[in-house]
C-alpha positions in Angstrom: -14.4 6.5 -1.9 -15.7 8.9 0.7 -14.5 12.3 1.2 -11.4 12.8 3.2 -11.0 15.1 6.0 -9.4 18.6 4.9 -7.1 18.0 7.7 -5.5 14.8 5.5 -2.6 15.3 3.9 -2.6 16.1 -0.4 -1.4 12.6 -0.9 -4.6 10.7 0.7 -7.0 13.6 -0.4 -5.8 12.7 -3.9 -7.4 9.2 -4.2 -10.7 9.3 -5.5 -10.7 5.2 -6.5 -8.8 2.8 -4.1 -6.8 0.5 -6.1 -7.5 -3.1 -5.2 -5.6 -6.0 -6.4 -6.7 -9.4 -7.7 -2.9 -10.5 -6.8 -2.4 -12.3 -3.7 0.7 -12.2 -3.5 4.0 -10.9 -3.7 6.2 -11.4 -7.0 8.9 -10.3 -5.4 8.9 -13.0 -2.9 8.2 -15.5 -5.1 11.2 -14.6 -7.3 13.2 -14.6 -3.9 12.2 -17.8 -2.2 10.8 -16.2 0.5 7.9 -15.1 2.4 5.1 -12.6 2.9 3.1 -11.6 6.0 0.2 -9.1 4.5 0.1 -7.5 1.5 0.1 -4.3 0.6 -1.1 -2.3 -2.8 0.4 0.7 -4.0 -2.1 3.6 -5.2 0.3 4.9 -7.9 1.4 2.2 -10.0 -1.4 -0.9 -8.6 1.5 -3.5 -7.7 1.2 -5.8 -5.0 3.8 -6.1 -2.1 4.7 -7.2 1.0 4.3 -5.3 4.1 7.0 -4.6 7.2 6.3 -7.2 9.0 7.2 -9.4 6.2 11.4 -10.1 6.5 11.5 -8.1 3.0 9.4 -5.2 3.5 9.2 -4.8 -0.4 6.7 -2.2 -0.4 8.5 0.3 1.6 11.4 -0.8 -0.6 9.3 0.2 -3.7 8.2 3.3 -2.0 12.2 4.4 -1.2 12.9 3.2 -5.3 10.1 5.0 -6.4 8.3 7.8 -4.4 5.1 6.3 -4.8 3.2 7.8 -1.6 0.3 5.9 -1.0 -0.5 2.4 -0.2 -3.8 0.5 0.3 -4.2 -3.1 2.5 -4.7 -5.9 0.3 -6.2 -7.9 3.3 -9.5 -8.9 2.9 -11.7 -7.1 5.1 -9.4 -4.4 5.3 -9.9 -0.9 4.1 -7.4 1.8 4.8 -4.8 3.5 3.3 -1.2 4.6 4.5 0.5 7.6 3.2 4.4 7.1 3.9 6.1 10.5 3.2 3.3 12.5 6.1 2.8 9.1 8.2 -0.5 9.6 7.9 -3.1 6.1 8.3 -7.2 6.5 7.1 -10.4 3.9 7.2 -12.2 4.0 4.3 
């Protein structure tokens, strides 16, 4: 992971190893019945969720359940991480 600029918030500064997932997809979908746009993984606790332009939005529902800040794309080919409580986005 390379250094983060000073002007980043503590939450994204605090990641020294994205978390990446071997999941592709989202178990809460799957026990719904529905589906999943992009997936997202959370840095705190490593689970795998869908994003908000899924109809679900279960990662921002696990972020409001459990204050878990940061979130990584599980997309290949994409590298960046979203910090939800500063609204702050960074490539990696």
């Amino acid at each position: 992971m390379p250094e983060i600029d000073p002007s980043f918030c503590q939450h994204l500064k605090a990641i020294k190893e994205v978390k990446l997932s071997d999941n592709h997809v989202c178990e809460e979908c799957i026990k719904q019945g529905t589906e999943w746009f992009h997936l997202r993984t959370c840095q705190t606790c490593g689970v795998t969720l869908c994003c908000d332009q899924s109809d679900q939005k279960h990662m921002t529902k696990h972020y409001h359940a459990e204050h878990h800040p940061v979130i990584a794309s599980a997309q290949p080919g994409e590298r960046w991480l979203w910090c939800y409580p500063d609204e702050q986005f960074v490539e990696y």
